[in-house]
Steps between C-alpha positions, in 0.01 A plus 500: 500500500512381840251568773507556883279480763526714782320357825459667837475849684659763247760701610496891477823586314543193406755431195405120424255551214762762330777194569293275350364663165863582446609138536252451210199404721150596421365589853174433625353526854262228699311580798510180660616129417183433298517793261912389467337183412284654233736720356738196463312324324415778234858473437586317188709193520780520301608837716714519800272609830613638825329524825658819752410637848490842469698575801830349367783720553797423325764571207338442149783285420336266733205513347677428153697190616182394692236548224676510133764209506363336207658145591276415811128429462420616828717729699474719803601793761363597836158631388499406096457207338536439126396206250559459154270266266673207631425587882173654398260193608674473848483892593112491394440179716715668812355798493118325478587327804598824691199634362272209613685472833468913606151509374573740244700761682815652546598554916708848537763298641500259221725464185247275278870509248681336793199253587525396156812403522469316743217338341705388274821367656200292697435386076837409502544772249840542387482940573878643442594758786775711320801603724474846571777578713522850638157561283158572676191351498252501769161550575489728837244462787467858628638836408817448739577211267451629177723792612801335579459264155462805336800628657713149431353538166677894462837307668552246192590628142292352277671487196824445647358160621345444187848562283684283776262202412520522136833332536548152496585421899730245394770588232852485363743695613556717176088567478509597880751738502569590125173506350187555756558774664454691180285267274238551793440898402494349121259272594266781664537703220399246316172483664458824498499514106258265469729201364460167618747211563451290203614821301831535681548132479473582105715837510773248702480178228524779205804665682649169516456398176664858382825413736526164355473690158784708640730227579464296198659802329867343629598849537636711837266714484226249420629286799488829718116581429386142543653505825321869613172352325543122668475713850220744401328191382561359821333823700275455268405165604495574897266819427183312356540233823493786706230705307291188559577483875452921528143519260393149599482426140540115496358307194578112392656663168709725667659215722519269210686774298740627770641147517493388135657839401790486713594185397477663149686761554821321667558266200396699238795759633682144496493451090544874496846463622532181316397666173790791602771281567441323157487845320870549663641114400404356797256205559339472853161338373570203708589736783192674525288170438688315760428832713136505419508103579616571816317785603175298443629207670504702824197617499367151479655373783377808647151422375484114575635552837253756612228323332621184659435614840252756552244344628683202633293335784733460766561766811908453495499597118725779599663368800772347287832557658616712171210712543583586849854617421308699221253618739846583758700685186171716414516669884875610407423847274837464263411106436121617314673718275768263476308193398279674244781631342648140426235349352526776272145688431385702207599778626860441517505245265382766250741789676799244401373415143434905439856606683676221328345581088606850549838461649623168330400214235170294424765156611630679795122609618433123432784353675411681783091455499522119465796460773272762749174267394714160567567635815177611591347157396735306695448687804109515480467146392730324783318704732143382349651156512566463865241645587250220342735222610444658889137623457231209595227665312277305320440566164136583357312365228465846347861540536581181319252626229666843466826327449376250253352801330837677507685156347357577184504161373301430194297204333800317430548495882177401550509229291765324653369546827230253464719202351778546817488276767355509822681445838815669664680756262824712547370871643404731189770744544723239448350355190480889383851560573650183330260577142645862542876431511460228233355703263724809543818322551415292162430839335800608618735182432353432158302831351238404241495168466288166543696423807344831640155377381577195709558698814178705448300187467647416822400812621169488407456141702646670793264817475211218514618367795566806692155629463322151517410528871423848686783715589463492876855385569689766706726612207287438199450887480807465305356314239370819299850655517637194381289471169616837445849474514453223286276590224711869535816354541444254131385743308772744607777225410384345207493862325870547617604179369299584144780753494334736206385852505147523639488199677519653814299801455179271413611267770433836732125560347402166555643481859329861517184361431484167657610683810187746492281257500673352814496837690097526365452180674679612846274854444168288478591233798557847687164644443354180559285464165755137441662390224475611101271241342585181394502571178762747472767279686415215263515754190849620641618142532593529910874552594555134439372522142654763424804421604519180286380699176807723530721224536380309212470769316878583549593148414293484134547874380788713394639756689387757296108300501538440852503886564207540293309260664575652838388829382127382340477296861592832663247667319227231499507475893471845536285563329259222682598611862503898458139466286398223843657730741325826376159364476517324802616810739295796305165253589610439826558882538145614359336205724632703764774204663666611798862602444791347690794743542776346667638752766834265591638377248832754323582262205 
């Protein structure tokens, strides 16, 4: 239960205390600044506490974004202020010095909530000010004033605000127009039943799950429902965003599982098709893997890049002549749409996989998803590039440490690192790149063989090097990406080239699960609790250690072994980074983390 404090002259006819109790607060009244001191105090500590002038005048949805946004410790409106635990200790200590400072009382005149905020913005309190648009809040002065708020409160709809903000203010062009304006009213009535966003995250993993069911069938009709349930899935997936954004329902679990789910859902609906195509003769295995590759590939350089420089020190960081013309395009309507649309968002990227199982072939869908990807890549990438080769931004430690956290390199890395030598080295994208198209192109030249062993040891040198120094050079965000494509990339070959029944298919679970933990890691950076521990990267062998297991495990086993041995190291890594993952997020969920829910990005 959470508890407010209304301060200050009541109000005959007044509807704050109803507003409140429905928004879940227990309500209690002070007469002056030392009995809100008191009754603050009686308050216990692990419960959220708001302070509210009884005057305010305003739309309760104001209230709700002001006082029940579960991701800011201290919060406010015009005449209410709000803490949670966290923000607990600086409310008590503001409002004590208001207390101290007024002698105890309240002046008719006064909003002690208001003075308390500005108590603490003089704290150098970090209090979040939600935008409330067309929403009021205010605290009037006389009855003239509360009047006309109450009158630009009867102007504003409410709930049509309130639905309008549940969706995501920046979007593709297929959620915009194709899926919002109804998955909105889905999302209310949602709400209305009680059901919270983590559940329709669920309902939209299970429906994928059931459509990749569907297509691995290999019949029409199969193809047909996986397609209608791929799209459902997909409403699915923008209701419980929205839900969250409607009921305020945010949670460190529900962010955690929005992300890891739809990354779940997109390539398990990949070996559905792949599992289709093989029940009709056809083998696209190393279709879908090298789609899957891909796919995760992007949303490295996506992640490095952003990581890379968002808190970069210097003023021109986005002064870059590339980010001007961006800046110029984004002013022409037609060119927003148009550029979201090539770099090829969920949204339509799962409108084209859904359109394209129904109405053609698990090869043709591929043909088409890893061309559209390629393209998006390409375009996103060059972009990224000139932009760092323009931007003079200096590049922070914690930067450098979120990308060496991102590398992924393991204790065979680390080991090398110390017996390199000092003194001028080539830059670490470089040394990256070179290991990367050694060890593929020998996969590819030579398949399992010593040779390719040769080229991973090589690789494995080159890793070391890369990562020996901090990645503070302006393009070493592209060192992640790299690693990826190569580790990907090897694994994907060398199961080709085994050229036996199953190869492929394990070669997908392990890429699968080496590839969760790499999105865990980008989830974890994001909500700022660092890194998994030590000891998982070192029990997973790091990219570079892995890496040189498959390839010398290719060289010294069978075909036939060698698929076997990629399946139990599917399996075993798994099993280590799901069993990490879970414990990790459900105790940083019941420790009450704050949750990060990214509002921009549509991949």
């Amino acid at each position: 239960m959470s508890t407010a404090i209304l301060t200050g002259q009541p109000v005959p006819g007044s509807s704050i205390e109803a507003d409140l109790r429905s928004l879940g607060f227990d309500v209690r009244t002070a007469t002056d600044a030392a009995d809100a001191e008191t009754l603050l105090a009686a308050v216990p500590g692990d419960q959220r506490v708001a302070v509210v002038d009884t005057r305010f005048v305003g739309h309760r949805h104001a209230l709700r974004l002001g006082l029940t946004d579960p991701r800011f410790p201290l919060a406010a409106v015009p005449g209410a202020v709000t803490a949670q635990p966290a923000g607990r200790q600086a409310l008590t200590r503001a409002l004590a010095r208001e207390n101290s400072a007024n002698g105890g009382t309240v002046l008719a005149v006064d909003s002690l909530a208001d003075r308390i905020v500005t108590a603490l913005d003089a704290d150098g309190g970090e209090v979040h000010r939600p935008e409330l648009g067309t929403l009021v809040a205010a605290v009037p002065a006389d009855p003239q004033a509360r009047n006309e708020a109450r009158q630009a409160v009867s102007a504003v709809d409410d709930e049509a605000v309130r639905l309008k903000s549940a969706v995501k203010a920046r979007d593709g062009f297929f959620t915009t127009f194709c899926i919002s304006p109804y998955s909105r009213y889905l999302a209310r009535w949602c709400a209305r039943r009680g059901l919270t966003p983590n559940q329709v995250t669920t309902a939209s993993l299970i429906t994928a799950l059931i459509a990749a069911g569907c297509a691995a069938t290999g019949t029409r009709g199969g193809y047909v429902a996986a397609g209608l349930l791929l799209l459902f899935s997909f409403v699915l997936d923008c209701t419980d965003g929205q839900l969250a954004r409607y009921s305020l329902q945010y949670s460190t679990l529900g962010a955690w599982l929005d992300a890891t789910f739809d990354r779940a859902k997109e390539y398990a609906y990949y070996a559905g098709l792949a599992l289709g195509a093989a029940r009709g003769g056809d083998d696209v295995w190393a279709l879908a893997l090298g789609a899957m590759v891909l796919q995760t590939c992007r949303h490295v350089v996506d992640f490095s890049f952003n990581e890379a420089n968002v808190d970069s020190t210097a003023a021109t960081a986005n002064t870059s002549p590339t980010a001007a013309l961006s800046g110029k395009l984004d002013s022409v309507g037609w060119t927003v749409w148009a550029r979201r649309m090539i770099v090829l968002p969920i949204g339509e990227r799962w409108a084209m996989i859904a359109v394209l199982t129904a109405a053609t072939t698990p090869r043709v869908t591929f043909y088409v998803l890893l061309v559209g990807c390629a393209f998006a890549a390409t375009y996103t990438t060059a972009g990224r590039l000139l932009r760092s080769l323009t931007r003079k931004a200096r590049r922070t430690d914690r930067a450098a440490q979120a990308l060496a956290d991102l590398a992924d390199s393991g204790p065979t890395a680390g080991l090398l690192v110390r017996f390199l030598p000092g003194g001028a080295r080539p830059t670490a994208t470089l040394s990256a790149a070179a290991g990367a198209v050694l060890v593929t192109l020998g996969a590819w030249l030579w398949g399992p063989s010593w040779w390719v062993v040769l080229m991973a040891g090589a690789y494995v040198l080159l890793s070391a090097e890369a990562v020996a120094r901090p990645l503070m050079g302006a393009l070493d965000w592209l060192v992640p990406p790299v690693f990826r494509a190569a580790e990907y990339g090897t694994v994907l070959i060398l199961a080709a080239k085994a050229d036996v029944n199953g190869a492929l298919p394990a070669a997908f679970g392990l890429v699968a699960a080496v590839a969760y933990h790499h999105y865990d890691t980008v989830y974890r950076i994001r909500g700022n609790a660092g890194a998994p521990p030590a000891w998982l990267v070192r029990a997973v062998g790091g990219q570079e250690g892995r890496t040189l297991l498959v390839a010398v495990l290719a060289a010294v086993l069978t075909a036939r072994q060698f698929t076997v041995a990629l399946t139990v190291l599917a399996v075993a890594v798994a099993l280590v980074v799901l069993a990490e993952s879970i414990r990790f997020w459900v105790a940083a969920h019941r420790a009450g983390a704050p949750s990060v829910h990214d509002e921009g990005e549509p991949a």
